[in-house]
C-alpha angles and dihedrals in degrees: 000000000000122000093228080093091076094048113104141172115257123279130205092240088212099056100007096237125160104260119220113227110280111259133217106262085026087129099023142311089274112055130101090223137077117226138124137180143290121228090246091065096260114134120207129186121187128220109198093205106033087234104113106036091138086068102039085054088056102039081052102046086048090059090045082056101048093246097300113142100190089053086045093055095041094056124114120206116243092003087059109021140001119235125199126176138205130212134211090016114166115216099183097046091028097224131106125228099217119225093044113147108227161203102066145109122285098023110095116244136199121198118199124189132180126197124237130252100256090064117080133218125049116266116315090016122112097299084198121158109263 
């Protein structure tokens, strides 16, 4: 048996949706990684290399947070948004290959984060405090 068996197609780890391939502009026209949104709100970028995951954490909150700085920097994790990864994720062939240690160079990563709600607005809207 092969182990393309095990090979499947990305999944929003807070609904388990079947995820399109992240697209250039996903998490806003600035940033260096492709990503997008799931219908549930959550918001996933995905770093091909697993080598600049600091910034893909920040490029994605700040288009949770509609592009709003001061909100960015003012968010707790797990009081203000929930964060997932995914491991072993391929950009160019959109698929995981499940059981992949991460993070760490070289292996391909998605983070996914989904505002609380006490914070109003989808993804890239306002993201302001209700």
């Amino acid at each position: 048996m092969r182990g393309d068996s095990m090979i499947r197609p990305p999944e929003c780890p807070f609904c388990n949706a079947v995820l399109s391939p992240p697209v250039e502009g996903g998490i806003g026209a600035g940033s260096q990684f492709l990503g997008g949104t799931c219908k549930c709100g959550a918001v996933f970028g995905s770093d091909p290399r697993g080598n600049g995951l600091g910034a893909l954490i920040i490029d994605v909150l700040l288009f949770a947070c509609g592009g709003d700085w001061d909100l960015t920097w003012e968010l707790r994790q797990g009081e203000d948004y929930e964060e997932r990864w995914t491991y072993g994720y391929n950009e160019r062939l959109h698929h995981v290959v499940p059981n992949t240690a991460g993070p760490r160079r070289g292996v391909g990563t998605l983070y996914f984060v989904r505002l609380g709600p006490h914070l109003s607005g989808d993804a890239g809207g306002s993201g302001r405090r209700r």
